[in-house]
C-alpha positions as CSV (number, residue, x, y, z in Angstrom):
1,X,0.5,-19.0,26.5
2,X,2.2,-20.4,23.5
3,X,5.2,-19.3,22.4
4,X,5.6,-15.7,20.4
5,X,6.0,-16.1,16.5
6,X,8.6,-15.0,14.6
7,X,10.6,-14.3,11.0
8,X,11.9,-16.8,9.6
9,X,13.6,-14.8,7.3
10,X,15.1,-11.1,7.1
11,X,13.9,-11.3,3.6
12,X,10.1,-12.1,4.9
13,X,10.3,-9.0,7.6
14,X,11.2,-7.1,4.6
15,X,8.8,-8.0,1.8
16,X,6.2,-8.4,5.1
17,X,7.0,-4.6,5.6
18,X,6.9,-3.5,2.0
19,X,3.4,-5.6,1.0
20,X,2.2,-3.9,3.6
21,X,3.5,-0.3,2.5
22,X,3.1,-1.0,-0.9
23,X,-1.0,-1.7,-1.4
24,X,-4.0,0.2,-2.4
25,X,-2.2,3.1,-0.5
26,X,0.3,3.4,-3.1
27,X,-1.9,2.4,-6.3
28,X,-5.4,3.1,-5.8
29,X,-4.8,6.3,-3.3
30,X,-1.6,7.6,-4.2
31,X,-2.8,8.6,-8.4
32,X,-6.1,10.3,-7.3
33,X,-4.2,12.0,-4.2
34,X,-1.5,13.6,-6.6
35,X,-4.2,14.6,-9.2
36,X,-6.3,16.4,-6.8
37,X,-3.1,18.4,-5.4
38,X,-2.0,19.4,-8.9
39,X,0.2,16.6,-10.0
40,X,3.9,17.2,-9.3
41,X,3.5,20.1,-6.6
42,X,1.8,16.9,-4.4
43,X,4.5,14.9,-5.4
44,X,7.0,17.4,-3.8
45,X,5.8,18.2,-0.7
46,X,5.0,14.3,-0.2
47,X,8.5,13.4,-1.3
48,X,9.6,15.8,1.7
49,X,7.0,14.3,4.1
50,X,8.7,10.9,3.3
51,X,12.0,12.0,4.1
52,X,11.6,14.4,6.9
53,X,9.0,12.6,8.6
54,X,8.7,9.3,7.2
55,X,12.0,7.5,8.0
56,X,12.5,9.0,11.5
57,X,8.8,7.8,12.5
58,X,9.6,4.0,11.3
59,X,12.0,3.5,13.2
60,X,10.0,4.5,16.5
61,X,7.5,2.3,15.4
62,X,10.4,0.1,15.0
63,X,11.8,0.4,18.5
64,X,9.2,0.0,20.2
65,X,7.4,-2.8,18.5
66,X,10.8,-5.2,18.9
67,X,11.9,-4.0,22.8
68,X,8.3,-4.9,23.7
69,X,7.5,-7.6,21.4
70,X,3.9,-6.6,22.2
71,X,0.7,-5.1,20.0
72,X,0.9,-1.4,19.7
73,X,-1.9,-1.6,23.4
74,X,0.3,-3.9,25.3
75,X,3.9,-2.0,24.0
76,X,2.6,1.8,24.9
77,X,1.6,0.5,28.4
78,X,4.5,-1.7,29.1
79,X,6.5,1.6,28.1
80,X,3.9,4.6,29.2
81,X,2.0,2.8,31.9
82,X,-1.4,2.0,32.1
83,X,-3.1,5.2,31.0
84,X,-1.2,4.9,27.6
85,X,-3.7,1.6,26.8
86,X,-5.9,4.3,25.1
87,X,-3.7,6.0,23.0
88,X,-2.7,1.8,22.1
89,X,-6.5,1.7,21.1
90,X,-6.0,4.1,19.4
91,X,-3.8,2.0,16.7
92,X,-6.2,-0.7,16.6
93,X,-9.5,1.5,16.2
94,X,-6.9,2.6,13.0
95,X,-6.5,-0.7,11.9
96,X,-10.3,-1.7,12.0
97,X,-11.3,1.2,10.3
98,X,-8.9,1.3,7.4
99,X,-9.5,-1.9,6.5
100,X,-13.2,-2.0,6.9
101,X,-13.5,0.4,3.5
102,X,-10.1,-0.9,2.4
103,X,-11.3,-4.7,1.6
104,X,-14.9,-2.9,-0.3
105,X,-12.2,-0.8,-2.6
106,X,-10.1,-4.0,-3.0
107,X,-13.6,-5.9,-4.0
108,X,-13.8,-3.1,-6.8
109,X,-10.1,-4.0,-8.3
110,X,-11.5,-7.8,-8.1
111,X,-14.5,-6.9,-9.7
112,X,-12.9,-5.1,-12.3
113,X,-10.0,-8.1,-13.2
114,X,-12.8,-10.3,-13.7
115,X,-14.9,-7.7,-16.0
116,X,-11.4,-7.9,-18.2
117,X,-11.7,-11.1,-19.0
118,X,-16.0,-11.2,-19.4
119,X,-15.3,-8.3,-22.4
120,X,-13.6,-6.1,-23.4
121,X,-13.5,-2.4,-20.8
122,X,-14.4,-0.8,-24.7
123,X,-17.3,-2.8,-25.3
124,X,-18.1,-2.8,-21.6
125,X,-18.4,1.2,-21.6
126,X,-20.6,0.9,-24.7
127,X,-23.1,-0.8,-23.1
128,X,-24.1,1.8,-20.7
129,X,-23.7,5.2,-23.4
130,X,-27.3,5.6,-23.6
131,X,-27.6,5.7,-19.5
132,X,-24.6,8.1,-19.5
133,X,-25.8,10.4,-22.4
134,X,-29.0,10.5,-20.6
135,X,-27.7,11.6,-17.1
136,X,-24.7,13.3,-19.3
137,X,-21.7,11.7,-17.3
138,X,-18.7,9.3,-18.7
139,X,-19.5,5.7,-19.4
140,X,-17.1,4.7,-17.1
141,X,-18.3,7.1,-14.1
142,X,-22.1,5.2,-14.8
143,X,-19.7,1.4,-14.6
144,X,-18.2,2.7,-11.8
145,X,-21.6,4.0,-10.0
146,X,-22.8,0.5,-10.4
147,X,-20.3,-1.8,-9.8
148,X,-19.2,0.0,-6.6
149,X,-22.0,-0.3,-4.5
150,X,-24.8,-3.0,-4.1
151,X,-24.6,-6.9,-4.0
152,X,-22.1,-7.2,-6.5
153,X,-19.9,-4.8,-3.7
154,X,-21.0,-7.0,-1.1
155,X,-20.0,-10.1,-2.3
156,X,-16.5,-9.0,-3.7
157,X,-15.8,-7.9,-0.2
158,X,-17.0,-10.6,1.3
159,X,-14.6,-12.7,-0.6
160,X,-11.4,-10.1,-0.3
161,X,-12.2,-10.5,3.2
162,X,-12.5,-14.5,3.2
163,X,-9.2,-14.4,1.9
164,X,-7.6,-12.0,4.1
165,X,-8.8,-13.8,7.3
166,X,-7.4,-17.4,5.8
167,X,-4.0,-16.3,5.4
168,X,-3.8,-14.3,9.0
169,X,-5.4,-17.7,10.9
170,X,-2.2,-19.6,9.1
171,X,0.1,-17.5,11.0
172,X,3.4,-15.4,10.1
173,X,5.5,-18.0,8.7
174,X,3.0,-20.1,7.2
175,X,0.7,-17.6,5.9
176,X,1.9,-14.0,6.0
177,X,5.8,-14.5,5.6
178,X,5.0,-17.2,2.6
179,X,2.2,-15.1,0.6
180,X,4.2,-11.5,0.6
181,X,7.1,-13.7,-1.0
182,X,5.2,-14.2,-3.4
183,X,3.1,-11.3,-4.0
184,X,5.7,-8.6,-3.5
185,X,7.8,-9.0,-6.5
186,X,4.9,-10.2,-8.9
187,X,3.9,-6.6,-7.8
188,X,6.7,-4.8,-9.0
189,X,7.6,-6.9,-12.2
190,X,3.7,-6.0,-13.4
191,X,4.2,-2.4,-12.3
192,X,7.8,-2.4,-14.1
193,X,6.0,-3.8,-17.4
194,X,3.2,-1.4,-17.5
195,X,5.6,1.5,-16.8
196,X,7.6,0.4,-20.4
197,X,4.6,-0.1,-22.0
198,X,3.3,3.6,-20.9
199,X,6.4,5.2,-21.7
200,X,5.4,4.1,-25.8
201,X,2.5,6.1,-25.5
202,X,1.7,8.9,-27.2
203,X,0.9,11.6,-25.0
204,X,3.5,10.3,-22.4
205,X,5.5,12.9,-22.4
206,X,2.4,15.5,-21.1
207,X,1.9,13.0,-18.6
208,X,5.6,13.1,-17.4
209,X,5.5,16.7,-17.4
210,X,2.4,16.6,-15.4
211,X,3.5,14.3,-12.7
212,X,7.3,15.4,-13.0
213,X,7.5,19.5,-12.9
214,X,6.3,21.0,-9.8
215,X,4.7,24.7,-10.1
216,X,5.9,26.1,-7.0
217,X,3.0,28.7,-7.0
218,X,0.3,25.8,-7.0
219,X,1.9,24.7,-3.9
220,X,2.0,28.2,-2.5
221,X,-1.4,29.0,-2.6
222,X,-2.9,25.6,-1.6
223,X,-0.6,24.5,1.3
224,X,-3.1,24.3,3.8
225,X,-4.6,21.4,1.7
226,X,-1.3,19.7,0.7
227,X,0.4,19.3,3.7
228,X,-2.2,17.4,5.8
229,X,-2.9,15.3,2.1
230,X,1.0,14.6,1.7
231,X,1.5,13.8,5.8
232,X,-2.0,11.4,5.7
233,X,-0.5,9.4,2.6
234,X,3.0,9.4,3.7
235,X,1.6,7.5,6.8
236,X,-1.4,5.6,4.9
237,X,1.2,4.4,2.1
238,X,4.2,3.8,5.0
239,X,1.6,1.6,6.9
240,X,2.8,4.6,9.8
241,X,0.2,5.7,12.8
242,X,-1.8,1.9,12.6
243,X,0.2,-0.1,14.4
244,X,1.5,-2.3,11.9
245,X,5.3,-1.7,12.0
246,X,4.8,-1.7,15.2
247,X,3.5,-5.3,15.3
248,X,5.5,-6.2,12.6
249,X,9.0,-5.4,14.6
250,X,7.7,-7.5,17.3
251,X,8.6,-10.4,15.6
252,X,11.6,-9.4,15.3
253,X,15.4,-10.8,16.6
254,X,17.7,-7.9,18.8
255,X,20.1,-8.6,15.9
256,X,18.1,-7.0,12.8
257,X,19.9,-3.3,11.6
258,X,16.5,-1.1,12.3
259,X,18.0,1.4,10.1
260,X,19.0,-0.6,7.1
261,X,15.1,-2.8,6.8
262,X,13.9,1.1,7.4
263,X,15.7,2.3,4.4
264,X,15.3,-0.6,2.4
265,X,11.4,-1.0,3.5
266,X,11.0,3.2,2.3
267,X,12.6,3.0,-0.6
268,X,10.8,0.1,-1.9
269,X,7.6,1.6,-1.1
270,X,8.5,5.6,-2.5
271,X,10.0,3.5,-5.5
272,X,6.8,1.3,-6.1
273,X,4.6,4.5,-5.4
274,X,6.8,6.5,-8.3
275,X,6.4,4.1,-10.7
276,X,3.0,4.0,-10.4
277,X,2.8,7.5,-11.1
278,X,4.7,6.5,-14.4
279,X,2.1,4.1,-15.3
280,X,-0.8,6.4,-14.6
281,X,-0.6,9.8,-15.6
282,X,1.1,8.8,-19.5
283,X,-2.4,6.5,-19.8
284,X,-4.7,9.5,-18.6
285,X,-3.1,12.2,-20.8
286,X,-2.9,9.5,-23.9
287,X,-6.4,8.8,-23.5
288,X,-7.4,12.2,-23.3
289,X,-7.9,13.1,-19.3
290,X,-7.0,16.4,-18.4
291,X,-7.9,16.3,-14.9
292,X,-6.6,12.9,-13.2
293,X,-7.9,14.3,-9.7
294,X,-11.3,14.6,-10.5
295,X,-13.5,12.0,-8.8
296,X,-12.3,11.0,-5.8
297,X,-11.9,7.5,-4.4
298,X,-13.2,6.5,-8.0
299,X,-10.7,8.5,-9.9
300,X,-9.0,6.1,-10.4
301,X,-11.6,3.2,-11.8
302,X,-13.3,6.3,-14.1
303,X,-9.8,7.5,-15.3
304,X,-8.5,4.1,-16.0
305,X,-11.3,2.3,-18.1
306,X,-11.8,5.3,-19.9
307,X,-8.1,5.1,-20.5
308,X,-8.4,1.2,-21.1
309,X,-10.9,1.3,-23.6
310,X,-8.8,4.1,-25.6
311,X,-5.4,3.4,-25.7
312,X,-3.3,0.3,-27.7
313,X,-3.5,-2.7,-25.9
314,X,-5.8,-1.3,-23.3
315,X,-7.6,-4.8,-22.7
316,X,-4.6,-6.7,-21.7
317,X,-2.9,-4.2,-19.8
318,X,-6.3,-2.9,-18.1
319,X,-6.5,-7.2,-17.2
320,X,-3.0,-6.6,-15.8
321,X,-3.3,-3.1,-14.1
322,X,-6.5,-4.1,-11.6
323,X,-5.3,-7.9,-11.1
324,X,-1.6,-5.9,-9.9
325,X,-3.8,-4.1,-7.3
326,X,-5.8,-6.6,-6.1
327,X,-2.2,-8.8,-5.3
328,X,-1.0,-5.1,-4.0
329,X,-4.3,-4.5,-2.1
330,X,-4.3,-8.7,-0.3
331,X,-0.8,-7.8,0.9
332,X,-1.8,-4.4,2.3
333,X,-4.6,-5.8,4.2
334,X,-3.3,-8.8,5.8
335,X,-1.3,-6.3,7.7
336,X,-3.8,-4.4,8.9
337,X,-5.8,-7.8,10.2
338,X,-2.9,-8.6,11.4
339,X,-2.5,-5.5,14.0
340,X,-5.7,-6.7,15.5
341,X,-5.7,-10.0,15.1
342,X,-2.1,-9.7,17.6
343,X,-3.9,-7.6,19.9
344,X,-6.5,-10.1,20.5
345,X,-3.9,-13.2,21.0
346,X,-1.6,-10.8,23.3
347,X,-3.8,-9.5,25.4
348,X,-6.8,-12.1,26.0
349,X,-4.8,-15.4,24.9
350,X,-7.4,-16.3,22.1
351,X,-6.0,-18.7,19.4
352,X,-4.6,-17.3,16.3
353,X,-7.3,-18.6,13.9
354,X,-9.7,-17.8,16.7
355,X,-8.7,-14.1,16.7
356,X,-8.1,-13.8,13.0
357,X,-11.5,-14.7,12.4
358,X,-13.3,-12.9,15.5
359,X,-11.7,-10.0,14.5
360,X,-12.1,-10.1,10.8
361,X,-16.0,-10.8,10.9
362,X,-15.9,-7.5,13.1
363,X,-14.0,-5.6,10.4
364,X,-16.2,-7.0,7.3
365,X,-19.3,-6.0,9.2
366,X,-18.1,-2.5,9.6
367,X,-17.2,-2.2,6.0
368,X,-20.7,-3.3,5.0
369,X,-22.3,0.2,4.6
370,X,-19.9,1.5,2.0
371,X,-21.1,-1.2,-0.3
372,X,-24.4,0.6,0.3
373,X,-23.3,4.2,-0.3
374,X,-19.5,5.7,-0.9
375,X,-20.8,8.5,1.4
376,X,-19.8,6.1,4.1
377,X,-16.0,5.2,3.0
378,X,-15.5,9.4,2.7
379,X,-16.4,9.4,6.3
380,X,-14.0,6.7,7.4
381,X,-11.3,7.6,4.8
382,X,-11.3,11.3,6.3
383,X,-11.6,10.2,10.6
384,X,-8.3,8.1,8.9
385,X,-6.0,10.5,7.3
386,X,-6.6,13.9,9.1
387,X,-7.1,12.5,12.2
388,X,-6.8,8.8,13.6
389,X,-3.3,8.1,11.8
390,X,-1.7,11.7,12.4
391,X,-3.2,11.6,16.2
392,X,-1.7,8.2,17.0
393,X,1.7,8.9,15.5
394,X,1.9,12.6,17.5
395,X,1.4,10.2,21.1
396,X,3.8,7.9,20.1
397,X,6.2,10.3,19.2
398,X,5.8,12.3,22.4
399,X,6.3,9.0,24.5
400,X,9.5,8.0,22.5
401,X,10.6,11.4,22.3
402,X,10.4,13.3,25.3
403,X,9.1,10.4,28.1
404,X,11.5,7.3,27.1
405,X,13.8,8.6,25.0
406,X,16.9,6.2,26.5
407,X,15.3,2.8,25.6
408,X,14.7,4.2,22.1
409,X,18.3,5.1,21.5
410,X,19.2,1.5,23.1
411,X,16.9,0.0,21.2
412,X,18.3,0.9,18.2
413,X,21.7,0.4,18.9
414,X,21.1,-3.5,18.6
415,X,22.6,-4.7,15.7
416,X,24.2,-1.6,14.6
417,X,26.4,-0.7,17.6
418,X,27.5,2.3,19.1
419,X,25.4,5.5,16.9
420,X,27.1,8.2,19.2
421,X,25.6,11.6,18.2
422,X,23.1,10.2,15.7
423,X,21.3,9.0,18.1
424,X,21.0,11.8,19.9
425,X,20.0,13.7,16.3
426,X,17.2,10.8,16.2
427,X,15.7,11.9,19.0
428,X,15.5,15.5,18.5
429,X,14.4,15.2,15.0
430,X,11.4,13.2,16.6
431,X,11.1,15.9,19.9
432,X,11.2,19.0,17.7
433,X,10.4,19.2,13.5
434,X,9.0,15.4,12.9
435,X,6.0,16.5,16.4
436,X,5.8,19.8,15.1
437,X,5.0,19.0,11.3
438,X,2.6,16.4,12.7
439,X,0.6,18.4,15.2
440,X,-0.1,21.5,12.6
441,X,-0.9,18.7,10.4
442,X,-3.4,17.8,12.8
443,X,-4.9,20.7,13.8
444,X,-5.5,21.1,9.6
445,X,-6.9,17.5,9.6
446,X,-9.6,18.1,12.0
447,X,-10.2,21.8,10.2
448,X,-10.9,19.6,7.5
449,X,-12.4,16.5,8.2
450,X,-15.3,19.5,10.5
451,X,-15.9,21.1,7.0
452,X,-16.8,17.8,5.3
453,X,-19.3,16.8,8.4
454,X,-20.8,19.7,8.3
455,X,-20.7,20.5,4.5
456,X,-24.0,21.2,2.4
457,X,-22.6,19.6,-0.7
458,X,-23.9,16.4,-1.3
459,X,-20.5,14.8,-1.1
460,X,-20.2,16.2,2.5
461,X,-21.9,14.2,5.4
462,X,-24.2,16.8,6.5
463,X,-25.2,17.7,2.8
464,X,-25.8,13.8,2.3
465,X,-27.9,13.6,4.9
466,X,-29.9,16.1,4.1
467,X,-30.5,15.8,-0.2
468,X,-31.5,12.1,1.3
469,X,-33.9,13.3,2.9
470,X,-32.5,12.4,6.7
471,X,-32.3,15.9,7.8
């Protein structure tokens, strides 16, 4: 077998780390997420779920992934034994399901940087007022409808995928490592622009106030929703519960401070996902948007071309905005190909470009059906955050937590030295409050992700199937 890859650069773990943190999870997810839990009370509780649970479960992930310098299947059973392969699967099933929908919604930012440059998102939305007076929706919610399903869907995944694939099969220092150095701080200089530009707006400051100061009695009476929303996007946006920084610490040298990249990799992503939040909400209460969580996983298109087509300036920045995501969104996914595509090369000794492309045909096929209906990406976006990513980080907790807590500890001392009684805080932050936030989380995320199967609404599975006429 040829020999293991690794960093060439701290710097490349980092950014690596951070592309992968900072993607659609933090741009596309993360506005219509805090909108539909009330704006700054989501903001809270998710800020908390970042410290309490976020920077303890990185660096398991962390540990594990460099003392076994293995794919989250072949580290859980060199450290649990063979019966732990499934809960390894686990991770990967993660990984192909994430970014089977992930590369259709990144198709949709493509698809909407190109439109930018076709027109203008003003005169775009004029062209399709007399279909939305008729079915009396937005202009934008009828674009939207549109553009996000069909052949024009299909194809712009097809090519998010093409790309995604290419710069896997190159490898991690000739294609991963070289592309986030590059895409990572075009990332945040864009988001750092738009977030001066927004502040000049004129209804700014009720967007601040929206985002910024938490009513405490919002998150009182809906805590039951916001604590499995805020743990699912903590671990969606921290790349945690997929097996990426676990794959990702593989490459890694016994010299590298896990603590300090852990840090420095959560406070870039909390930092990016912030600011986004400062781009957002002062363009949806400028152009008029009282409700920036209604509509889902299009939220954010609707709420953002209506915003575009309103607001000074709209057509550059709107240019700017969706071409940001779709840099964010290739940096995101190579991540997630890459969980798989290590898996493949580990375990069966299948030649990178090989697995990168075996594996990645796999993943586009599966991501297919939501071009055909968004029915389908609601399915695999909630077997995601409720369950597959909060599951997966609860067995991996358990195993470095209460069956092999010693490596973990040792692990970690490498390139720090001796951590004394912080070490033994580590592990009982990760035995006691980080498993017990994550199981009730759990038990919630499967209390919710039944409902929407077995919903009557039509945007529940079983109330889908039937106004289709399936049932």
């Amino acid at each position: 077998m040829a020999e293991r890859e690794t960093w060439a650069t701290r710097t490349g773990f980092i950014l690596a780390a951070v592309g992968s943190a900072v993607g659609l999870g933090n741009i596309w997810r993360f506005p219509f997420v805090t909108g539909e839990g009330g704006g700054a009370a989501f903001l809270l509780v998710y800020l908390l779920f970042i410290l309490v649970v976020g920077f303890p479960a990185i660096l398991v992930e962390f540990v594990v992934g460099r003392h076994t310098e293995r794919n989250p299947v072949g580290a859980l059973i060199e450290l649990g034994g063979g019966a732990w392969k499934f809960i390894g699967a686990i991770f990967i099933m993660t990984g192909f399901a994430i970014l089977s929908y992930y590369s259709v919604v990144a198709g949709w930012f493509i698809r909407y940087f190109v439109e930018g440059f076709r027109d203008s998102y003003a005169s775009q939305l004029a062209g399709y007022e007399d279909i939305a007076a008729e079915a009396g929706e937005p202009s934008a919610a009828i674009m939207f409808g549109e553009l996000s399903t069909g052949l024009d869907a299909f194809f712009f995944h097809t090519l998010f995928m093409a790309l995604t694939i290419g710069i896997v099969a190159l490898g991690i220092r000739r294609g991963i490592e070289l592309a986030v150095k590059v895409m990572v701080p075009a990332i945040i200089l864009l988001l750092v622009g738009m977030a001066v530009w927004a502040f000049t707006l004129p209804e700014s400051g009720a967007g601040y106030s929206y985002y910024l100061s938490p009513d405490f009695a919002v998150i009182a009476d809906n805590w039951v929703e916001l604590l499995p929303a805020a743990a699912g996007q903590a671990f969606f946006t921290l790349s945690l519960g997929m097996g990426v920084m676990i794959t990702y610490a593989s490459y890694l040298g016994e010299d590298r401070n896990l603590s300090k990249d852990g840090a420095t990799i959560i406070g870039f992503d909390t930092g990016i996902a912030f600011l986004t939040g400062l781009v957002v909400f002062p363009i949806f209460f400028s152009a008029g948007i009282q409700e920036p969580g209604d509509g889902g996983a299009g939220a954010i298109f609707v709420s953002m071309t209506e915003a575009f087509a309103t607001v000074p300036g709209g057509h550059i920045l709107g240019v700017l905005f969706f071409g940001t995501v779709a840099i964010a969104a290739l940096s995101s996914a190579i991540s997630l190909l890459e969980v798989v595509t290590a898996y493949v090369i580990d375990e069966k000794g299948v030649e990178r470009w090989k697995a990168a492309l075996g594996m990645g045909g796999v993943i586009y096929l599966l991501g297919v059906p939501v071009t055909y209906d968004l029915i389908f990406l609601d399915m695999l976006d909630g077997l995601v955050e409720g369950i597959l990513l909060v599951f997966g980080a609860t067995m991996l907790m358990i195993l470095v937590g209460w069956i092999a807590p010693k490596f973990a500890v040792q692990e970690l001392e490498k390139g720090i030295g001796d951590l004394g009684g912080l070490g033994t805080a580590w592990i009982w932050a990760v035995r006691v409050p980080l498993l017990l936030v994550l199981v009730v989380t759990l038990v919630l995320g499967v209390l919710g992700y039944y409902e929407f199967l077995t919903g009557t609404d039509p945007d529940q599975l079983y109330g889908w199937l039937q106004d289709q006429g399936y049932l």
